[in-house]
C-alpha positions, 0 to 999 in steps of 0.5 A, a space after each residue: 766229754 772231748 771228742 780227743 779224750 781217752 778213756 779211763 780203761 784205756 789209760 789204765 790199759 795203758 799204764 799197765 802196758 807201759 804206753 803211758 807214762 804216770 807223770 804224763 797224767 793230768 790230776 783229774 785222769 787219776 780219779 778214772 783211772 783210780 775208779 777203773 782199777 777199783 772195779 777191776 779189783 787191781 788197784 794194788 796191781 797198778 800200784 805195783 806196777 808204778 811203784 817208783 814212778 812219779 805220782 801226785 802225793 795222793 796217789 802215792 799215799 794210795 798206792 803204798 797203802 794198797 801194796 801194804 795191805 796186798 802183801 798182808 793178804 798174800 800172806 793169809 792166803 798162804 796161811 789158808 792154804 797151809 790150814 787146808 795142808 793140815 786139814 787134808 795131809 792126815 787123810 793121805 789128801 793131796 791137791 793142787 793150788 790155783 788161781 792166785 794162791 798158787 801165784 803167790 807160793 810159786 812166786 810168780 810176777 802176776 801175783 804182786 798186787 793181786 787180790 786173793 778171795 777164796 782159796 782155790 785147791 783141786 784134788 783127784 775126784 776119787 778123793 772129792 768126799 774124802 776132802 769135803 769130810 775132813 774139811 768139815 771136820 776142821 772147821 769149815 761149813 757150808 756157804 749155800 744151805 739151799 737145796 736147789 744150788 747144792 744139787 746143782 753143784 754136786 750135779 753139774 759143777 766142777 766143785 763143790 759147793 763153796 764153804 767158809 771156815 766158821 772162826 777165820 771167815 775164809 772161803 775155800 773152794 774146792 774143785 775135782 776139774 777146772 769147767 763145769 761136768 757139763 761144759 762142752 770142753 773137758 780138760 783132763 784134770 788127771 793129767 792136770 794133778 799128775 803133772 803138778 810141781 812143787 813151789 818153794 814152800 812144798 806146795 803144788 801147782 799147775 805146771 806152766 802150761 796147764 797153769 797158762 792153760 786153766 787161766 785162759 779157760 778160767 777167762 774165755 771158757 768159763 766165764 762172762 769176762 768179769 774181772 777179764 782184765 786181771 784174768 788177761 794181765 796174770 795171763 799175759 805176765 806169766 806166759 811171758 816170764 815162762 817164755 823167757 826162761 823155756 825157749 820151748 814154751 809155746 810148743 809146750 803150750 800149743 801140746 797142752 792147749 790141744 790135750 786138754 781141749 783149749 785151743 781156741 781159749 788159749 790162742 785167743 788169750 795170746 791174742 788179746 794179751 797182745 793186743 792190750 797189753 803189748 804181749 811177743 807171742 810165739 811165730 803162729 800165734 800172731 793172728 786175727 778173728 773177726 770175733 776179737 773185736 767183741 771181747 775187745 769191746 766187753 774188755 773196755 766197757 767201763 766209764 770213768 767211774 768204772 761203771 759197765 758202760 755196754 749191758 747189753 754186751 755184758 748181758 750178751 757174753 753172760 749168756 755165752 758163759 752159760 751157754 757154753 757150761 751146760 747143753 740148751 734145754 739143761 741151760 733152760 731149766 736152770 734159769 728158769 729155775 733161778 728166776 723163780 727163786 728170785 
């Protein structure tokens, strides 16, 4: 490798942020490029984004390919979560969207090209079992049989255990808060649910804020930065079309970030979507900590085939993730449980 030769992450990086142009790429950049979005599970984002643009025939082919089999699967997202309406509407059931179905019924830029897994839906936690029984009624069951994960679950996490429908092999997740019970940050999830609006097809979704608010704490506050380059794009794409069409955004932001106890999460969001990906943010939101640099770093660890190139690192923030949902001797317990098991 060339002392001079920039990394595949960061043309990828790039390329999203608009710094690089696609033409400027010699043919074997491609391949890293390719492998990093494929690790990063937005190879149909970057194909979005440089839809248009002039690109080796390959690639090109590629490309159409994946924003035709994204849109495919939008749709059944949006299909799994009107299956989950039917399920739920005759209990009297309401939720709320998340995560990138509820990109995808609001509409927003973030969820051209984005992979949507499992559906995503939180509901009041008065009516937790209610949903858990209707949806087993409807054809859902459970992913985990083990004893241990369903107690730890029901217990300690935000949701309830994972399950999948038996005929359409679709995951749904269903949460009653977005961290963990144990989480050394509790947002309000009431608040969260009651000051829901609805997207053009009827479904509900996070106001802007606390939709800008639960992507942050879904990327710094509760996990290990895994899939944190898609997480900070859908950040970075939404808070700047929400800006543009309320002046008063980042005041609204700022007042949500505080109520919900994620200030810290969502300031440094600001910062790094800024950083890698040329974000304006808000007067005040502009500046600098020294720990920046770490989740810098963990952000572009990846090689030219999109393999983690800094485990130690990878392991470092994995331990943060755990460290921050549960006290030290729960956090113990727990992995020393999970080790045994394995």
């Amino acid at each position: 490798m060339g002392r001079n030769k920039v990394s595949a992450v960061r043309i990828f990086v790039d390329l999203l942020a608009g710094r690089r142009e696609a033409s400027a790429l010699a043919p074997r950049d491609w391949d890293g490029v390719i492998g990093v979005a494929r690790s990063e599970a937005m190879l149909a984002t970057l194909a979005h984004r440089l839809e248009g643009a002039d690109l080796p025939p390959s690639v090109a082919a590629l490309f159409a390919d994946q924003r035709a089999a994204a849109a495919v699967a939008q749709q059944q997202a949006l299909w799994e979560a009107e299956m989950a309406r039917r399920a739920l509407a005759p209990q009297g059931i309401e939720f709320v969207l998340l995560k990138g179905t509820a990109y995808a019924a609001a509409g927003m830029a973030c969820a051209a090209g984005r992979q949507i897994g499992d559906l995503d839906i939180l509901v009041l936690a008065s009516d937790i079992r209610r949903a858990e029984n209707a949806l087993l009624n409807a054809g859902w069951e459970w992913v985990k049989s083990d004893p241990y994960d369903d107690f730890y679950y029901r217990e300690h996490m935000h949701e309830l255990p994972p399950l999948i429908h038996k005929s359409r092999d679709r995951m749904i997740d269903v949460h009653h808060a977005i961290l963990p019970r144990t989480h050394r940050i509790t947002p309000d999830a009431l608040a969260l649910v009651s000051d829901a609006v609805a997207s053009a097809d009827g479904f509900a979704v996070l106001n802007p804020a606390d939709m800008a608010c639960h992507c942050a704490a879904h990327m710094l506050a509760d996990g290990d930065l895994q899939g944190g380059l898609r997480n900070l794009w859908d950040f970075h794409l939404m808070t700047r079309d929400f800006a543009a069409t309320d002046p008063r955004f980042w005041e609204q932001l700022d007042r949500r970030a505080r109520l919900h106890g994620l200030q810290d999460a969502v300031q440094r969001a600001a910062r790094l979507s800024r950083d890698l990906y040329g974000a304006v943010v808000a007067a005040g939101w502009n500046g600098q900590e020294a720990s920046d640099r770490w989740f810098r770093q963990r952000l572009f660890a990846r090689d030219d085939w999109g393999r983690v190139t800094r485990p130690l690192l990878e392991q470092a923030f994995y331990i943060r993730s755990h460290w921050l949902r549960m006290p030290p001797m729960m956090l113990a317990q727990h992995l020393w449980t999970k080790w045994r098991k394995r």
